[in-house]
C-alpha positions in Angstrom: 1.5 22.5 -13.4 1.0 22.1 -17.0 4.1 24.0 -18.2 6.0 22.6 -15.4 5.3 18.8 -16.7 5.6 19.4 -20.2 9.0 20.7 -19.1 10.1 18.4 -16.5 8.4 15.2 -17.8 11.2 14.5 -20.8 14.2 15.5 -18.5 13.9 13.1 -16.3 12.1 9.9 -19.0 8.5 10.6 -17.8 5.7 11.3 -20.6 3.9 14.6 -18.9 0.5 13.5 -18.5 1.7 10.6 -16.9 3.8 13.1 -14.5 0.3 15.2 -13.8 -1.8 12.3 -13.1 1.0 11.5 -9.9 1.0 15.1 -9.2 -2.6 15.4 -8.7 -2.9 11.8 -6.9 -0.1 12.8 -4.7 -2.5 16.1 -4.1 -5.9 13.9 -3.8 -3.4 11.7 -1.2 -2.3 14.9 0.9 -5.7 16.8 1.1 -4.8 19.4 -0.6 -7.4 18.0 -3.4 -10.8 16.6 -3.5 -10.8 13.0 -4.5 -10.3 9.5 -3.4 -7.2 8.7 -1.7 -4.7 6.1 -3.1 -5.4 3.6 -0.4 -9.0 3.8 -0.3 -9.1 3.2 -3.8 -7.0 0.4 -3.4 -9.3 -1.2 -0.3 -12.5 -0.6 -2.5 -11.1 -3.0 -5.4 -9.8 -5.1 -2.8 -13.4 -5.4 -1.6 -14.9 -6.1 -5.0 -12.3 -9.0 -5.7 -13.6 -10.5 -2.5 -17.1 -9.6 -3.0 -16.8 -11.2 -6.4 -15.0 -14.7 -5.0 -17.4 -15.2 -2.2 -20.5 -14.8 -4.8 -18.6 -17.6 -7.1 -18.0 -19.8 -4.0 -21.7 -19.1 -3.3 -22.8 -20.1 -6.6 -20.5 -23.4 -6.2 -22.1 -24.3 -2.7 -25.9 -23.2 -3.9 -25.4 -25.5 -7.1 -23.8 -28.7 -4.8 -26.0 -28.4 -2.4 -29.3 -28.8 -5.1 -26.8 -31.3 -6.8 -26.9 -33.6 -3.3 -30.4 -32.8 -2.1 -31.5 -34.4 -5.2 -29.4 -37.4 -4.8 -30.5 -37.9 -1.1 -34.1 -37.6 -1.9 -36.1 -40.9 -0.8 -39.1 -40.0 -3.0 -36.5 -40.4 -5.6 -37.7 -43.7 -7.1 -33.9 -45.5 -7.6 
């Protein structure tokens, strides 16, 4: 594969290792290759993005809801 995208790669604009990299994903994709496939990869950052809204939401909510328990307290002296 090498030889063949050091030779192919400049015909048709591509740098080589570029080429390889889609080779082998392509590969990983197929089954032909150990590895994670292209669309689990892409579910698995999906997931962190969530993960990583939901825990900011949770620190909004966690810091409002101190914010207005303080405010509502009646021991408060006002």
């Amino acid at each position: 594969m090498n030889g063949a995208a050091k030779r192919i790669g400049p015909r048709v604009g591509i740098n080589p290792d570029t080429l390889r990299t889609w080779v082998k994903q392509a590969d990983i994709d197929a089954g032909r290759r150990p590895g994670i496939p292209s669309m689990d990869a892409a579910r698995a950052r999906e997931l962190e993005r969530e993960n990583r809204e939901l825990k900011r939401a949770n620190e909004i909510l966690l810091a409002a809801s101190s914010f207005f328990a303080r405010e509502l307290d009646p021991r408060l002296p006002w």
